[in-house]
C-alpha positions as CSV (number, residue, x, y, z in Angstrom):
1,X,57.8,16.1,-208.8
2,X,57.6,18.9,-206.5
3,X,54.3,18.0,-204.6
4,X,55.7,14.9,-204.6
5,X,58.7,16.0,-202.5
6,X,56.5,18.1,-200.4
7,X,54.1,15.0,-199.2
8,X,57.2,12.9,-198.6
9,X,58.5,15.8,-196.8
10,X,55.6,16.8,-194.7
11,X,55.3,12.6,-194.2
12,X,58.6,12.5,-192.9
13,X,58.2,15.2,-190.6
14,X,54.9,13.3,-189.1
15,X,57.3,10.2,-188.5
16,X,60.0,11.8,-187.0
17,X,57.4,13.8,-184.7
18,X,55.5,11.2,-183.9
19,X,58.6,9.0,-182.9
20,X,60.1,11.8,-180.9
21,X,57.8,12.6,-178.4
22,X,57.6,9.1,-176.9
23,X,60.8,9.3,-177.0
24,X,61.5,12.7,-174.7
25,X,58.7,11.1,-172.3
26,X,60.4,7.9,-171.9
27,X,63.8,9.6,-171.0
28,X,62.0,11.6,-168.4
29,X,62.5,15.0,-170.6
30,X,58.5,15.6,-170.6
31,X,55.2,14.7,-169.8
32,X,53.0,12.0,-170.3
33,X,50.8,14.3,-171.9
34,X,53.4,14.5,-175.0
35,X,51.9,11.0,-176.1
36,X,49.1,12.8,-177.2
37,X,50.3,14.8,-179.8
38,X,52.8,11.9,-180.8
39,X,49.5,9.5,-181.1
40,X,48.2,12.6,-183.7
41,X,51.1,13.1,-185.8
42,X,51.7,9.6,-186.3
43,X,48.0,9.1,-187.7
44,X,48.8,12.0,-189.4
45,X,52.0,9.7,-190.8
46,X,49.8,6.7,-191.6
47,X,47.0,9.3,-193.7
48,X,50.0,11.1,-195.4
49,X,51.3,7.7,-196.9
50,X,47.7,7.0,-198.2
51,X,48.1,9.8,-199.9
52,X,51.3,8.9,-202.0
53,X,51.1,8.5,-206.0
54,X,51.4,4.9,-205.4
55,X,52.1,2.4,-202.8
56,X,54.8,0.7,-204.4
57,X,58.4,-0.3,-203.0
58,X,59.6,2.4,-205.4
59,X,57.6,4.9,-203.9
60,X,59.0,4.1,-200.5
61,X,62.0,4.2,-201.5
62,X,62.0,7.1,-202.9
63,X,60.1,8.2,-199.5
64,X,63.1,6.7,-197.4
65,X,65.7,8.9,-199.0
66,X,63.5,12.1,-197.7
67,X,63.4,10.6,-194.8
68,X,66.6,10.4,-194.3
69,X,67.7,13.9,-195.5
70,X,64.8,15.0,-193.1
71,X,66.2,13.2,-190.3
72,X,69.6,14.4,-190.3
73,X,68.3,18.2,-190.7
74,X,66.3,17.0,-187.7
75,X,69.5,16.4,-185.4
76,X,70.3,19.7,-186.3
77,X,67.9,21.7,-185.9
78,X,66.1,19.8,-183.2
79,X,68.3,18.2,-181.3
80,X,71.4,20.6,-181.8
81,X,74.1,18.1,-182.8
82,X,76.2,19.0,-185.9
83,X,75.7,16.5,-188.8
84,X,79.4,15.3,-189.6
85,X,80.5,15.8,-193.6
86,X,79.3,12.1,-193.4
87,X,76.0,12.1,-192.8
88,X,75.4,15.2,-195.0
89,X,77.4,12.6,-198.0
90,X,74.5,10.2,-197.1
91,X,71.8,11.8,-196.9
92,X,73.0,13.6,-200.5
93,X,73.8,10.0,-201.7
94,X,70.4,8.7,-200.6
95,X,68.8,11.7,-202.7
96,X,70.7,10.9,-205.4
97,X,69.2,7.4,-205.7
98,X,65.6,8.6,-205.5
99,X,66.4,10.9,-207.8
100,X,67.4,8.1,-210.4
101,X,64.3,6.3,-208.9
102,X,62.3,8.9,-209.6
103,X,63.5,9.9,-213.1
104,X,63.6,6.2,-214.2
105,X,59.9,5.7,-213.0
106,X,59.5,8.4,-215.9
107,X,61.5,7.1,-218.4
């Protein structure tokens, strides 16, 4: 279960890079030359999914609760905006599920 957390972790982290760097280009915050490491990390994404125990809609959706967590520690730590009680409720919420995902896949 743990490794499995750690690729969905280190996946999420290629999304949310990948997706960012356009993104600071586009809004004139950087270079063009940031499209190159964004092109990377998001085939870096696309490997890391292959890599998952199975590519099921389970699996994602397991996947899309990390994601989320990730992304909210992301405006924080990244983008320096203070998640509201809120989004720390959802992102613990969305955790919550995988976790019953996750432990029912087992059952």
């Amino acid at each position: 279960m743990t490794k499995t957390f750690g690729l969905f972790l280190l996946t999420a982290i290629a999304e949310l890079l990948g997706c960012y760097l356009p993104m600071l280009w586009l809004n004139n915050k950087g270079s063009a030359w940031l499209l190159l490491p964004a092109a990377i990390s998001l085939t870096a994404f696309v490997w890391l999914l292959s890599l998952h125990p199975a590519a099921s809609g389970r699996v994602y959706a397991a996947y899309g609760a990390v994601y989320i967590a990730t992304a909210i520690f992301w405006l924080w730590s990244v983008d320096g905006i203070a998640p509201r009680w809120t989004d720390l409720l959802g992102a613990a919420l969305a955790l919550s599920g995988a976790a019953v995902i996750a432990l029912g896949a087992r059952a």
